[in-house]
Legacy VTK file of the C-alpha trace (Angstrom):
# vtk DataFile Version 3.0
C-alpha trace
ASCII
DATASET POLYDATA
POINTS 386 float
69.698 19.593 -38.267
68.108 18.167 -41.621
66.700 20.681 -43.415
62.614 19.866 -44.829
63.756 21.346 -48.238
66.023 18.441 -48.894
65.049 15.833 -51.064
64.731 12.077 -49.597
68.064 11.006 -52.073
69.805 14.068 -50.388
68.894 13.125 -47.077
70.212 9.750 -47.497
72.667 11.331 -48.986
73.457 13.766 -45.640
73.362 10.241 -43.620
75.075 8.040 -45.012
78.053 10.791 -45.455
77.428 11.850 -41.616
78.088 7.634 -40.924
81.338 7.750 -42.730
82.636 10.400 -41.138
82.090 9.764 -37.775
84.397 6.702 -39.054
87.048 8.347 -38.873
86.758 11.721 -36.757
88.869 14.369 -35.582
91.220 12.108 -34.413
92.024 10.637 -37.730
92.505 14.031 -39.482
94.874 15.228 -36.390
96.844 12.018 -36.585
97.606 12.711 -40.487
98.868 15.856 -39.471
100.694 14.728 -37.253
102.303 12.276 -39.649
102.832 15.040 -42.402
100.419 13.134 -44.930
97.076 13.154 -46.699
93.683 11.714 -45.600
94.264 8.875 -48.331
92.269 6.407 -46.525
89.505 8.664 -46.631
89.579 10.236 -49.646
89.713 6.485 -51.427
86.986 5.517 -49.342
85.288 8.640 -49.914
85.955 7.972 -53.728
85.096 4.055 -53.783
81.648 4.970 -52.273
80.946 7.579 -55.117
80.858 10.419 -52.824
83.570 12.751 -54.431
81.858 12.563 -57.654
78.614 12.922 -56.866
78.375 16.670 -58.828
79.952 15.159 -62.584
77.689 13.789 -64.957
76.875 9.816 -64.571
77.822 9.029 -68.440
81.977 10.685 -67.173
81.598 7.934 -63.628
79.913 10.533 -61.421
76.526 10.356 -59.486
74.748 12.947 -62.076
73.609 15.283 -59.429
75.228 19.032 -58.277
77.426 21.297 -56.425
74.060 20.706 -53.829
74.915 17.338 -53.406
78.856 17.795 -53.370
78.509 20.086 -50.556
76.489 18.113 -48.346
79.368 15.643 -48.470
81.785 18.526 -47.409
79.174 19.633 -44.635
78.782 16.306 -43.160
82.655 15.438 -43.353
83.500 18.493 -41.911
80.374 18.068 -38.877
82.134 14.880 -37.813
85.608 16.922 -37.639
87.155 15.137 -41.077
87.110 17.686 -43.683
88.675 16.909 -47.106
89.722 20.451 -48.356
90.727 18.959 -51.911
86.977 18.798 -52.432
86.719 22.262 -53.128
89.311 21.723 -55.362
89.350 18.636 -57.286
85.576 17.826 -58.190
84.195 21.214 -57.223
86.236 23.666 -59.326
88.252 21.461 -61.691
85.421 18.670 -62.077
82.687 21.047 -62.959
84.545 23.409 -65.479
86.101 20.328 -67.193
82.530 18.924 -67.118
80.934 22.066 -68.772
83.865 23.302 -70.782
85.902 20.505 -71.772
86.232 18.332 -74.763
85.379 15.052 -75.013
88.596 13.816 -75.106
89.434 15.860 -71.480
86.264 14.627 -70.048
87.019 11.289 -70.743
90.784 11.244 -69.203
90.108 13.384 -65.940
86.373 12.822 -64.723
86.034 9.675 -63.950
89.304 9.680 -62.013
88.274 12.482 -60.236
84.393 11.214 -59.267
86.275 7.974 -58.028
89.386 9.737 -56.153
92.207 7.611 -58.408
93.053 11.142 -59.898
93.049 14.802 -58.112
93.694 18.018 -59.474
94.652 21.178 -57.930
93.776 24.936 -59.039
95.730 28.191 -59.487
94.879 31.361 -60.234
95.879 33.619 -56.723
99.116 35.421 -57.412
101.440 37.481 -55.645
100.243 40.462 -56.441
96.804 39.478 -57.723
95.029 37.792 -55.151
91.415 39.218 -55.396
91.701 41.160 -58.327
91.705 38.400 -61.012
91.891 40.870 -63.674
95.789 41.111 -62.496
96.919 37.714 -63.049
100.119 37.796 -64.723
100.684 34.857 -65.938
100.737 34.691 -69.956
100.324 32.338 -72.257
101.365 32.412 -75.317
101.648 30.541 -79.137
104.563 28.791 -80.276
103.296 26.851 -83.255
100.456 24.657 -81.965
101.613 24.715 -78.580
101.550 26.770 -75.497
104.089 28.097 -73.302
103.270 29.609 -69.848
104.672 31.514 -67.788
104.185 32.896 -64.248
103.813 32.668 -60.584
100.967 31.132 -58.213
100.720 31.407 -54.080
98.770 29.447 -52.031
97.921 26.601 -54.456
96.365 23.396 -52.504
97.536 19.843 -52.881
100.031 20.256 -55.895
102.038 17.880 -54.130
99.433 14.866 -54.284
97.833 16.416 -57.445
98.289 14.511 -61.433
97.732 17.864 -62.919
96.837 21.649 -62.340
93.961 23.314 -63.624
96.018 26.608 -64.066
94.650 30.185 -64.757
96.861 32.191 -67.017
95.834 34.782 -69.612
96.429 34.904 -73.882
96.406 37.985 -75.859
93.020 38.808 -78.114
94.059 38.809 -81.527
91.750 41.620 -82.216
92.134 43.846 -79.180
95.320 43.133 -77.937
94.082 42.647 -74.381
94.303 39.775 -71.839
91.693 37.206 -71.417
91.687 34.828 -68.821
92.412 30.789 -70.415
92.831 27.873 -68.358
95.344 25.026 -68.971
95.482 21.744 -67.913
99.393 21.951 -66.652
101.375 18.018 -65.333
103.539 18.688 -62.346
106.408 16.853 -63.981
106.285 19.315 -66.998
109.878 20.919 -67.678
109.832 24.350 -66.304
107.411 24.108 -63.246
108.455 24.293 -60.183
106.781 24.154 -56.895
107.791 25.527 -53.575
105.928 24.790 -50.117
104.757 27.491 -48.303
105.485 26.997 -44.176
102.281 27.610 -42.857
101.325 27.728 -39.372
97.630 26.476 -40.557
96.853 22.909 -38.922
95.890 21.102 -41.934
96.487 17.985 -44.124
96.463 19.788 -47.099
99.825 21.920 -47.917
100.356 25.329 -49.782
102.529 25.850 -52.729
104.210 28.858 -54.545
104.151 27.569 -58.015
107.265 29.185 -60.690
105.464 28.731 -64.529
108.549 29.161 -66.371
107.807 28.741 -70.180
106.392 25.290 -69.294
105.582 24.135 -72.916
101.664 22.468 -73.504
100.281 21.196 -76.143
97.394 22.936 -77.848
94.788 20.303 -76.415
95.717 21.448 -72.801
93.839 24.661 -72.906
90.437 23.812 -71.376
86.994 25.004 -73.383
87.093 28.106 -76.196
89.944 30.492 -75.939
87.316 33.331 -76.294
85.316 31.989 -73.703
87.349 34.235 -71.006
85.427 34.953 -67.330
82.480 32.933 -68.403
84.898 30.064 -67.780
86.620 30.573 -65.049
83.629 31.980 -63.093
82.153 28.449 -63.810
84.643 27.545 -61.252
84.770 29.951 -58.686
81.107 29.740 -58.018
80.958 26.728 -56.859
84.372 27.450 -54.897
82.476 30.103 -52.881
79.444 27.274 -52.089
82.006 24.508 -51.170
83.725 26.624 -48.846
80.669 27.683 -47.081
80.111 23.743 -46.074
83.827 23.665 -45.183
82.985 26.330 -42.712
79.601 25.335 -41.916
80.647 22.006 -41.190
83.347 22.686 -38.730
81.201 25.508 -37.283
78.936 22.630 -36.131
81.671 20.112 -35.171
83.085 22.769 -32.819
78.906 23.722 -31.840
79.091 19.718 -31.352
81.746 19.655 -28.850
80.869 22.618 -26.703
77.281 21.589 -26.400
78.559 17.667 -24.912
80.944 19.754 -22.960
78.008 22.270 -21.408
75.650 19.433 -20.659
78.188 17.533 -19.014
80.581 19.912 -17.425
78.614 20.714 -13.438
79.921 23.589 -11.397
77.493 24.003 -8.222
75.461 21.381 -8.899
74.292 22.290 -12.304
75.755 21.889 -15.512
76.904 25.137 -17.286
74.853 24.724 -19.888
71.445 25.361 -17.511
72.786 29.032 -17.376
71.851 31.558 -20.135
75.547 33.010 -20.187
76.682 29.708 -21.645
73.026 28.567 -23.697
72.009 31.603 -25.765
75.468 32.362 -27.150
75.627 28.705 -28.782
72.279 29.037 -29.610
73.010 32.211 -31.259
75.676 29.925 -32.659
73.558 27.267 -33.790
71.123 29.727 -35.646
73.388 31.725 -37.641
75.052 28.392 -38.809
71.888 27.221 -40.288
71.250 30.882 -41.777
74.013 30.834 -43.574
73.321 26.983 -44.529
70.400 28.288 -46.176
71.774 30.692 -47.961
74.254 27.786 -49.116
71.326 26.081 -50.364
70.302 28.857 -52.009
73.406 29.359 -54.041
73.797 25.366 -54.899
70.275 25.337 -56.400
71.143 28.127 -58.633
74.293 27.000 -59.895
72.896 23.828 -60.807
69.586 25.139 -62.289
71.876 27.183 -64.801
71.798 30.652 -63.367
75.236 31.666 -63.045
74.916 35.861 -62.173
72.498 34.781 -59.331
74.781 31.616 -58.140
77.179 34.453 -58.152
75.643 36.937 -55.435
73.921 33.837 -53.436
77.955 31.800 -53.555
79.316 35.399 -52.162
76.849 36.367 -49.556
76.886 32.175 -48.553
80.612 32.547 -48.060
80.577 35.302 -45.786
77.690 33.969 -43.693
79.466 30.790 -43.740
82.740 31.947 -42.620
81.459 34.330 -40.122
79.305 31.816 -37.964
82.202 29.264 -38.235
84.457 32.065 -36.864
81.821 32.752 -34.094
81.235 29.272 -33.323
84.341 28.115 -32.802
85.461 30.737 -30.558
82.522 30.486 -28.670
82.832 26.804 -28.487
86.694 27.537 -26.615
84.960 29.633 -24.597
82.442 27.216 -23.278
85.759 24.934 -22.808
87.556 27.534 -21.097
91.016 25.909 -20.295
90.118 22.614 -21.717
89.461 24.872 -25.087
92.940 25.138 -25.607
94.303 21.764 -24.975
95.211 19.069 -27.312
93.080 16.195 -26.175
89.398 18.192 -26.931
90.882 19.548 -30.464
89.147 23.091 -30.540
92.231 24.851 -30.169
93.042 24.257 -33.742
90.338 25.077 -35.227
90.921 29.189 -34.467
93.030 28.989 -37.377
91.147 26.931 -39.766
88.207 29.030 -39.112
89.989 32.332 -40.694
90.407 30.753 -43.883
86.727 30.815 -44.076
87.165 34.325 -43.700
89.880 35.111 -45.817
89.458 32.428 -48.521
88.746 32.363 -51.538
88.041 35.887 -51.487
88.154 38.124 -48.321
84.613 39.267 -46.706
85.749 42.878 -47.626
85.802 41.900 -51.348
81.934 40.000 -50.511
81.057 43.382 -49.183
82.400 45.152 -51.756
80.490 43.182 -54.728
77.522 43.187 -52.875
77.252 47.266 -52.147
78.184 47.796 -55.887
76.410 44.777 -57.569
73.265 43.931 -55.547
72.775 47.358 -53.697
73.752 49.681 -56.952
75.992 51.632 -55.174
79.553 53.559 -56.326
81.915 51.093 -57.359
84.808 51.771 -54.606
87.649 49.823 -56.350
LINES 1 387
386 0 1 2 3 4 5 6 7 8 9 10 11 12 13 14 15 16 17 18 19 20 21 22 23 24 25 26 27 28 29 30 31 32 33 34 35 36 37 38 39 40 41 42 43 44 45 46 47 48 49 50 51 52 53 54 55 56 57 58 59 60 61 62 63 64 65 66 67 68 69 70 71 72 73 74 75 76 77 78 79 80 81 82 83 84 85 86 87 88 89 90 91 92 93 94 95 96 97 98 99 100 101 102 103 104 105 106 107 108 109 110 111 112 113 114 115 116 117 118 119 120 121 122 123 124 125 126 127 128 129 130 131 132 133 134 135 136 137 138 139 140 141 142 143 144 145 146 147 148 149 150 151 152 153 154 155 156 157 158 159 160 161 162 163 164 165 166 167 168 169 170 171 172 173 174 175 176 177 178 179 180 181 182 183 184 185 186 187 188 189 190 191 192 193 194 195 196 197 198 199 200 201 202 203 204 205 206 207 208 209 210 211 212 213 214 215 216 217 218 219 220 221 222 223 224 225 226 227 228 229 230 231 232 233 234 235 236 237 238 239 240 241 242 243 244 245 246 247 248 249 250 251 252 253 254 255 256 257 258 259 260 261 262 263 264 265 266 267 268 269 270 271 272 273 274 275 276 277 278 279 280 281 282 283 284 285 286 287 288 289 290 291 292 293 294 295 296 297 298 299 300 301 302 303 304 305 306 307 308 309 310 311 312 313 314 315 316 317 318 319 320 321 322 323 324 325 326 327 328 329 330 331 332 333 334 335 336 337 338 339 340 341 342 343 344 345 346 347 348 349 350 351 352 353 354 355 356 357 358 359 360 361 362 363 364 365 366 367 368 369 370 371 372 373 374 375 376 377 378 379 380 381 382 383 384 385
């Protein structure tokens, strides 16, 4: 499934990922579960092997290349059925806006940890009642001499609980307007004042959820991340390349799931013939298959924006990715159950599990209604609706 537009590095690259992977497997990933933990064995390996840095710059301990290379790690992790969700997190959005936004002095203390997995950060900007709409966020910063204090509330925050700091999104008043801007602070866990909550969810994943409580959690002034002013330019920076990394979570597990239906359909013989000699069975996972690498190249398309510098057409290419992404994944996994039939739903062929995981493709980071909405008004030039 190697695409010809991939360079020789990033084919290497795809490979040598795809090898570690397959390491480890979808058994590994359901036996953390199981256990209640994180992947930490593959996440240091991951780390020690320079594949979680590979987007920061070289001169920070990263591999000097971009969100294209990060997410073929994601893809391939995810094709073997090991995912690391904190990818999307850690490197992907917190690495790269501390990487183009940070001082030197931030760069220095959290990229190299994060290109070699010793340090991980989480990010939080969705709120309770501002999950799409960032322009909502309610959470407030504000001076108190030359520090910060922040308060608010965050839902669905990822990994807080293994994380050494949170990349939070609150917002500061303009001194000349009086309106809120969007800042980002670099916020410890241990700080006095937050407060984290787990969020029982019925998602079958390593990685936990957390309602976070900001109450006047005092920083100090060098925890605000890039120029105060700097506002959506900022935290766009981040949610790009949030949008691309969770379009090779989804692609990836579209294709482990596409993996273990087609071994199943070649193998599986009813009447003398395996099922997967009947059209009923072939062309819906080869509708499968195509759509996945559609929206792969529409990945691909997005990744070699970002990293060339174009930011407004990272942004359309990230959004319409996303939804591809999340709507083959949904596709193929269902359709890989179905090729199961009863043996799609059992424990020991670990498909069943994956109908959840595949909706956050869907509803993650932003909802495909939102996608559809900022492409009809942004790239179609119709009414805003919203």
């Amino acid at each position: 499934m190697t695409p010809v537009i991939e360079s020789e590095e990033q084919k290497d690259l795809r490979a040598a990922v795809a090898a570690l992977g397959k390491r480890y497997g979808r058994d590994y990933i359901a036996r953390t579960v199981a256990e209640g933990r994180h992947p930490a064995e593959l996440w240091a390996e991951a780390g020690k092997l320079g594949y979680l840095g590979v987007n920061l710059p070289e001169e920070y301990g990263g591999g000097g290349g971009g969100v294209t290379e990060l997410s073929i790690v994601l893809e391939e992790l995810g094709a073997a059925g090991s995912p690391l969700l904190m990818l999307v997190v850690s490197p992907a959005i917190c690495g790269t806006v501390i990487a183009r936004f940070g001082t030197e002095e931030q760069k220095r203390t959290w990229l190299p940890g994060i290109a070699d997995g010793t340090r991980t950060m989480a990010f939080g900007i969705t709120e309770p009642d501002a999950g799409s709409n960032s322009h909502r966020i309610t959470t407030t910063a504000r001076r108190d001499g030359d520090d910060w204090l922040l308060t608010g509330r965050k839902v669905f925050i990822s990994g807080v609980d293994i994380a050494d700091a949170v990349l939070i999104v609150g917002r500061t008043e303009d001194a000349r307007t009086g309106r809120l801007k969007p800042c980002l602070f670099i916020v410890p866990p241990d700080a006095e004042g937050f407060q984290r909550n787990p969020i029982d969810m019925e998602l079958n994943a390593a990685e936990k959820q957390f309602e976070l409580v900001l109450d006047d959690v005092r920083l100090p002034a060098d925890a605000l991340v890039g120029d105060e002013d700097a506002g959506l330019l900022q935290l766009f920076a981040g949610l790009n390349p949030e949008r691309i990394m969770t379009a090779a979570f989804a692609i990836g597990m579209g294709r482990y799931a596409l993996g273990r239906a087609l071994d199943y359909a070649r193998e599986r013989t009813v009447w003398k013939t395996p099922i997967g000699a009947h059209q009923a069975i072939a062309h819906p996972l080869a509708r499968a298959h195509i759509d996945l690498e559609l929206a792969r190249l529409m990945m691909q398309k997005a990744a070699h924006l970002y990293d060339a510098g174009d930011d407004v057409g990272a942004g359309e290419a990230a959004n319409m990715a996303k939804y591809a992404a999340g709507e083959a994944c949904v596709n193929a996994v269902d359709q890989a159950v179905h090729t199961l039939g009863g043996n799609g739903l059992t424990r020991e062929y670990g498909l069943a599990s994956l109908i959840t995981a595949a909706r956050v493709a869907r509803i993650a980071p932003v909802s495909r209604e939102m996608i559809l909405n900022y492409v009809s008004h942004q790239s179609l030039g119709l009414p805003k609706s919203y």
